[in-house]
VMD Tcl script that builds the backbone (N, CA, C; Angstrom):
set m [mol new atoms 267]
animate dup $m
set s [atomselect $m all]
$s set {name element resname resid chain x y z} {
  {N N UNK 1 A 11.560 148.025 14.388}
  {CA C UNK 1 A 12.523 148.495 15.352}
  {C C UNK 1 A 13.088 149.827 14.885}
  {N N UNK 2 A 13.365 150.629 16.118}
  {CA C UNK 2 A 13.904 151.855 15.557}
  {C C UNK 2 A 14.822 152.545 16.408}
  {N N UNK 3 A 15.697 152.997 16.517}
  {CA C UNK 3 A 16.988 153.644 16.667}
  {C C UNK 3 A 16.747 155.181 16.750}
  {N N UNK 4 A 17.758 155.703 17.010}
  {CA C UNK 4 A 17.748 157.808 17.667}
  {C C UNK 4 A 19.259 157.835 17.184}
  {N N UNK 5 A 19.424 158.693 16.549}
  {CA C UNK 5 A 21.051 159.248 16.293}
  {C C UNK 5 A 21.020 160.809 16.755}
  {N N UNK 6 A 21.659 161.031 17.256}
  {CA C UNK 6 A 22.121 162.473 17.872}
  {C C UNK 6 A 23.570 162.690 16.867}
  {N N UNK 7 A 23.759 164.129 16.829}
  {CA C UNK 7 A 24.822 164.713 16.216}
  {C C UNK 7 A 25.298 166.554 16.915}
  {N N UNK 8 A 25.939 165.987 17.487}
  {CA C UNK 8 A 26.196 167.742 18.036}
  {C C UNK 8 A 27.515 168.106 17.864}
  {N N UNK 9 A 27.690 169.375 17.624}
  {CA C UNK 9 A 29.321 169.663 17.315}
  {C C UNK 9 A 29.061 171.084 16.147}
  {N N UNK 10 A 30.616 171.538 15.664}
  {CA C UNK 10 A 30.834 172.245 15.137}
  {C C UNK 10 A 30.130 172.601 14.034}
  {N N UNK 11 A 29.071 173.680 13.005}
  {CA C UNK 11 A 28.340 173.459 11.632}
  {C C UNK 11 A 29.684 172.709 10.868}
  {N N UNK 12 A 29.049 172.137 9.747}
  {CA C UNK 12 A 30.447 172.036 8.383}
  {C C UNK 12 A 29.023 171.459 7.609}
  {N N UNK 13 A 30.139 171.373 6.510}
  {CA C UNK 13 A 29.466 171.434 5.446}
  {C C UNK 13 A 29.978 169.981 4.986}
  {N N UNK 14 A 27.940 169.543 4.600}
  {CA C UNK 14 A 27.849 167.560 4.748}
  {C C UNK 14 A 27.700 166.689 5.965}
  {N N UNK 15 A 27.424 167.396 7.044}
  {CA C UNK 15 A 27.653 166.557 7.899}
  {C C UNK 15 A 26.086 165.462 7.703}
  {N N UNK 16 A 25.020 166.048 7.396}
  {CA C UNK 16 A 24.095 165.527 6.918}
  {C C UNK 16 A 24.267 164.328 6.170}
  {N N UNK 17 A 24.585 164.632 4.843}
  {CA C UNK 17 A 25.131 163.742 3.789}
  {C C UNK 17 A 26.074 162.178 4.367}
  {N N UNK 18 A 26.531 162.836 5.509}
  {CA C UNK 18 A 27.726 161.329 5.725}
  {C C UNK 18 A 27.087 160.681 6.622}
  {N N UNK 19 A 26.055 161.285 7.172}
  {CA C UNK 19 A 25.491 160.552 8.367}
  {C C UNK 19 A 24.234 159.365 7.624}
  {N N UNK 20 A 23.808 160.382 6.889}
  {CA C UNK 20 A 22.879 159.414 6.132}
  {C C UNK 20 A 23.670 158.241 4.834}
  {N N UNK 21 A 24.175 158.561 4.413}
  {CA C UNK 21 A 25.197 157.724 3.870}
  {C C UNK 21 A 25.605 156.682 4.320}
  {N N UNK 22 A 25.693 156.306 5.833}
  {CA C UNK 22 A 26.238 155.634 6.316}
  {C C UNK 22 A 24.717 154.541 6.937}
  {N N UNK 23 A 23.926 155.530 7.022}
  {CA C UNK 23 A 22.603 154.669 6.961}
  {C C UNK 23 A 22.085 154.114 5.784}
  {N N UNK 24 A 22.300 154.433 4.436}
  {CA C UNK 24 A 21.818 153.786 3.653}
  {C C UNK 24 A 23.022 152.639 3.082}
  {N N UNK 25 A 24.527 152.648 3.353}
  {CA C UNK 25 A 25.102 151.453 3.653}
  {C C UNK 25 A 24.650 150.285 4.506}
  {N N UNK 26 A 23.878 150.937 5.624}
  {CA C UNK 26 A 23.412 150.035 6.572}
  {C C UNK 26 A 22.069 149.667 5.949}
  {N N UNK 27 A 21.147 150.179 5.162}
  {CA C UNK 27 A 19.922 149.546 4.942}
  {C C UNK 27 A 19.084 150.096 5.927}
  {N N UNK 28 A 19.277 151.454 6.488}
  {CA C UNK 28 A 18.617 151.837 7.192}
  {C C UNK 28 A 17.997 152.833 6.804}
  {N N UNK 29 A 16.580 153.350 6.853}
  {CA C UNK 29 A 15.536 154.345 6.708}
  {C C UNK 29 A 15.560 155.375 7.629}
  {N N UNK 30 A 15.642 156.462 7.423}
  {CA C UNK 30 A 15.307 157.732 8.083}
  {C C UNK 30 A 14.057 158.075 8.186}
  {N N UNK 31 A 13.328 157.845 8.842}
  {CA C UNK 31 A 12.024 158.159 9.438}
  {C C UNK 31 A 11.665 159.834 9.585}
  {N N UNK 32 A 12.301 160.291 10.608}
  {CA C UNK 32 A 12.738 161.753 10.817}
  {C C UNK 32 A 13.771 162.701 11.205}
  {N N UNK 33 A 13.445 163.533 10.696}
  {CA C UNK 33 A 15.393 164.558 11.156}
  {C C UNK 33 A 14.458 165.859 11.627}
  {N N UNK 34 A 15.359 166.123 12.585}
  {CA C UNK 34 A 15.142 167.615 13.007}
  {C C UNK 34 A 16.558 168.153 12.948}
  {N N UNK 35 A 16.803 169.669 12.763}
  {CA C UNK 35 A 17.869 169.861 12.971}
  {C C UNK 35 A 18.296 171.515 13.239}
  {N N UNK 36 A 19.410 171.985 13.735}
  {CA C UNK 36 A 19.196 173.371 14.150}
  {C C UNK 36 A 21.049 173.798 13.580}
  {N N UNK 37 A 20.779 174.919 13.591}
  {CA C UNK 37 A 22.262 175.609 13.552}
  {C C UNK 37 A 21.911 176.996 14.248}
  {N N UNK 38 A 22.798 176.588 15.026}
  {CA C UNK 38 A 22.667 178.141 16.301}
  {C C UNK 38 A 24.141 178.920 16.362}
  {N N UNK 39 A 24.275 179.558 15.581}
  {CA C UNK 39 A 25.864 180.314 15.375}
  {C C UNK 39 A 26.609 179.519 14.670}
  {N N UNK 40 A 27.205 178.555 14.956}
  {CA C UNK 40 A 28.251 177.520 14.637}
  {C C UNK 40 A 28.504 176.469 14.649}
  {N N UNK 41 A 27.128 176.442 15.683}
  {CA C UNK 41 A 26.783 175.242 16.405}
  {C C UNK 41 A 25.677 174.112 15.612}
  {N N UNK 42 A 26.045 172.477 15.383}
  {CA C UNK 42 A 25.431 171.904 14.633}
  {C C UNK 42 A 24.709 171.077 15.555}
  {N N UNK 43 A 22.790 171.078 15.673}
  {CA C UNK 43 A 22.231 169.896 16.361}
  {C C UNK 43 A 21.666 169.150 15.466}
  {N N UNK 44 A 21.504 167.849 15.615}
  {CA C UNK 44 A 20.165 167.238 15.113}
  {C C UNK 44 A 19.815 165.746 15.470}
  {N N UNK 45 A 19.285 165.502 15.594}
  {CA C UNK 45 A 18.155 164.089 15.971}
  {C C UNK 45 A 17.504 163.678 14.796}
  {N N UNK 46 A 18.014 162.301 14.962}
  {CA C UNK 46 A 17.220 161.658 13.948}
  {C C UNK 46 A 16.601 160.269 14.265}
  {N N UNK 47 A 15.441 159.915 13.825}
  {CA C UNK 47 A 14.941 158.483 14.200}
  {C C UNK 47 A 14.788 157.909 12.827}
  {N N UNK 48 A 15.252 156.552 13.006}
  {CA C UNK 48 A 15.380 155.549 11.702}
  {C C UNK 48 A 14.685 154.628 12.211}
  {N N UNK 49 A 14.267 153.978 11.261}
  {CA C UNK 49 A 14.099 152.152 11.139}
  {C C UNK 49 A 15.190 151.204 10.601}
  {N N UNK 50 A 15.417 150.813 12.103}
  {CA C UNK 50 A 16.356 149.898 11.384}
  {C C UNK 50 A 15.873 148.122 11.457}
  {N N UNK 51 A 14.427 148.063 11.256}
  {CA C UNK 51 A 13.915 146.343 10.946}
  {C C UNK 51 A 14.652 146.194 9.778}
  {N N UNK 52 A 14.846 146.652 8.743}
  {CA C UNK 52 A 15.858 145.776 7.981}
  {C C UNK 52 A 17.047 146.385 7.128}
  {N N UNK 53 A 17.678 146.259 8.828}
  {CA C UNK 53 A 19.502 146.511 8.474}
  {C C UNK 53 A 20.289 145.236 8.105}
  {N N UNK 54 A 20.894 145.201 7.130}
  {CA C UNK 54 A 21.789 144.867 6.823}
  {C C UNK 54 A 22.794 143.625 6.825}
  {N N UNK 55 A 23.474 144.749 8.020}
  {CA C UNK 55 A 24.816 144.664 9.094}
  {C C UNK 55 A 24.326 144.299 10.666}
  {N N UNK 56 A 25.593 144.089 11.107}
  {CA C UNK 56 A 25.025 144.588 12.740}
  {C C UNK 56 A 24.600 145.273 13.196}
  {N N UNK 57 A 24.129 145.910 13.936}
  {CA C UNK 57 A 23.441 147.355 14.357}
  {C C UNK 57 A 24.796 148.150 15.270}
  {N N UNK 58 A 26.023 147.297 15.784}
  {CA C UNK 58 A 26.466 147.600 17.326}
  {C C UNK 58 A 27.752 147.980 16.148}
  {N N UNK 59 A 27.900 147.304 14.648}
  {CA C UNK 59 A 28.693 147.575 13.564}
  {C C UNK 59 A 28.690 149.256 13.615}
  {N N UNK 60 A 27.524 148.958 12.960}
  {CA C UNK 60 A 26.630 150.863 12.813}
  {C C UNK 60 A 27.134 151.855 13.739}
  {N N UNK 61 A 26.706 151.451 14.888}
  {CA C UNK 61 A 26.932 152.251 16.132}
  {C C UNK 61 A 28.781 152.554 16.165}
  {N N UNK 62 A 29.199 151.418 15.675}
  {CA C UNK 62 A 30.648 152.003 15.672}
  {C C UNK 62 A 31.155 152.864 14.587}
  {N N UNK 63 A 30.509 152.705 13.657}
  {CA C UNK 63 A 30.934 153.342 12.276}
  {C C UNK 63 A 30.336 154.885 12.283}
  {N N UNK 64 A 29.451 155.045 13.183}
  {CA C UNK 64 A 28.405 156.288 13.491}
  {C C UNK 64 A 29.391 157.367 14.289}
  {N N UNK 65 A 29.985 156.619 15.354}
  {CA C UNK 65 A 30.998 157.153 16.191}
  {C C UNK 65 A 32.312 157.729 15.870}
  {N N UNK 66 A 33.177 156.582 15.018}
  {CA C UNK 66 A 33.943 156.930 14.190}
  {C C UNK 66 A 33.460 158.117 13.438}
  {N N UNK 67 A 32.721 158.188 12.657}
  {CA C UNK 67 A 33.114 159.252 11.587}
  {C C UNK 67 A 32.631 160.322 12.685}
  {N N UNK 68 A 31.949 160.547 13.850}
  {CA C UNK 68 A 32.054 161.700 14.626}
  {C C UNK 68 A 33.301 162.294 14.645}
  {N N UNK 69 A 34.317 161.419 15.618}
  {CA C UNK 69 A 35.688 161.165 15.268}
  {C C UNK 69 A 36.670 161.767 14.717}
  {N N UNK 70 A 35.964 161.372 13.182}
  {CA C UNK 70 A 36.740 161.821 12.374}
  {C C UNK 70 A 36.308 163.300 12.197}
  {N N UNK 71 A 35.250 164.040 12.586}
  {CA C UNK 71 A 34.349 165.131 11.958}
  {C C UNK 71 A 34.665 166.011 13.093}
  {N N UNK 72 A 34.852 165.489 14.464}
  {CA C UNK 72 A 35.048 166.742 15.727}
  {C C UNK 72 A 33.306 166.876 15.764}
  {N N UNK 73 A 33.117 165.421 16.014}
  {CA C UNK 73 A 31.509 165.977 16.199}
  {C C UNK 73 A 30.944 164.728 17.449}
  {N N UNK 74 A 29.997 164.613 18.295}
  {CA C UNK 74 A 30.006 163.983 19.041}
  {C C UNK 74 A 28.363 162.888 18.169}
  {N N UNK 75 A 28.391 162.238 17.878}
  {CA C UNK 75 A 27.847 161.445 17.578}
  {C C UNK 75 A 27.336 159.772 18.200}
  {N N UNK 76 A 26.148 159.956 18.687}
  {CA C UNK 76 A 25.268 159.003 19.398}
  {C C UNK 76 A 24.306 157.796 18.786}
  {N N UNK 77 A 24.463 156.472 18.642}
  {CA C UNK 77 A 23.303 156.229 18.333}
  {C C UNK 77 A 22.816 154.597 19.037}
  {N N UNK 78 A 21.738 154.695 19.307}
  {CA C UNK 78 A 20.996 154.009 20.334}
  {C C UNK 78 A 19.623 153.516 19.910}
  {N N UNK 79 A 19.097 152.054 20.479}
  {CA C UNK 79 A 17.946 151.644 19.996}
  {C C UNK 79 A 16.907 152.352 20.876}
  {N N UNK 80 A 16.292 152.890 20.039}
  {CA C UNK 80 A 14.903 153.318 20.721}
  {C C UNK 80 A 14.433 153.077 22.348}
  {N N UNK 81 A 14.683 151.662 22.192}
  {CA C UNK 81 A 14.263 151.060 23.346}
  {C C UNK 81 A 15.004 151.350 24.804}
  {N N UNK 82 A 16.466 151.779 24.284}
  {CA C UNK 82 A 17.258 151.931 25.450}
  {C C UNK 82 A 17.137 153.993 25.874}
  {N N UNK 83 A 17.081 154.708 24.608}
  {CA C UNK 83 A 16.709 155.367 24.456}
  {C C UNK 83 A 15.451 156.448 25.567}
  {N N UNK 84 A 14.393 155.409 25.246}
  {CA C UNK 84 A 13.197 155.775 26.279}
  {C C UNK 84 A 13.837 155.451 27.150}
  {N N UNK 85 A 13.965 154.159 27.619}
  {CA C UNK 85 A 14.463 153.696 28.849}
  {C C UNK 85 A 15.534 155.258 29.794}
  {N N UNK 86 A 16.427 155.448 29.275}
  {CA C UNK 86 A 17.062 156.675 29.707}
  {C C UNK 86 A 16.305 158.053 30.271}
  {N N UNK 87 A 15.266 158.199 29.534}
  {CA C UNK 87 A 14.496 159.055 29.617}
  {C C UNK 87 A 12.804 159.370 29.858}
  {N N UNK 88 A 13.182 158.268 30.647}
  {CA C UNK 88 A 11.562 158.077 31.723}
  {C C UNK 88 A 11.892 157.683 32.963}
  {N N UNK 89 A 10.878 158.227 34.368}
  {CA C UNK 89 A 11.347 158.296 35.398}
  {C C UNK 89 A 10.967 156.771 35.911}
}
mol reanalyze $m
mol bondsrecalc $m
mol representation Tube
mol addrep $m
């Protein structure tokens, strides 16, 4: 099973670091990251595996949000499955 985290918002410095941090609390694998800085501006996408998390996953998803939150950053994360689903006609 696998999951999509989005991160958009202001650059700073770590935002990387806490996001993944918070996945390897969860027992979750980072599969892939893409990521961009366009002026000031921070993107990136990431797909994990999360077959063997932990925690809850809907835990995650709150703890993912929060530290957006806390960061002034808009932070997303969603199972794969719902994911596509969104984004097929």
């Amino acid at each position: 099973m696998r999951a999509v985290i989005t991160v958009i918002g202001k650059d700073n410095v770590g935002i990387l670091h806490k996001v993944t941090g918070i996945c390897t609390e969860y027992n979750v694998n980072v599969i892939e990251v893409t990521q961009s800085v366009l002026q000031d501006m921070f993107a990136m996408i990431m797909l994990v595996d999360i077959s063997a998390i932990n925690k809850n996953f809907a835990d995650m998803v709150d703890t993912m949000t929060e530290l957006g939150n806390t960061l002034g950053l808009s932070i997303h994360t969603m199972h794969e499955d719902i994911f596509n689903s969104m984004h097929s006609i």
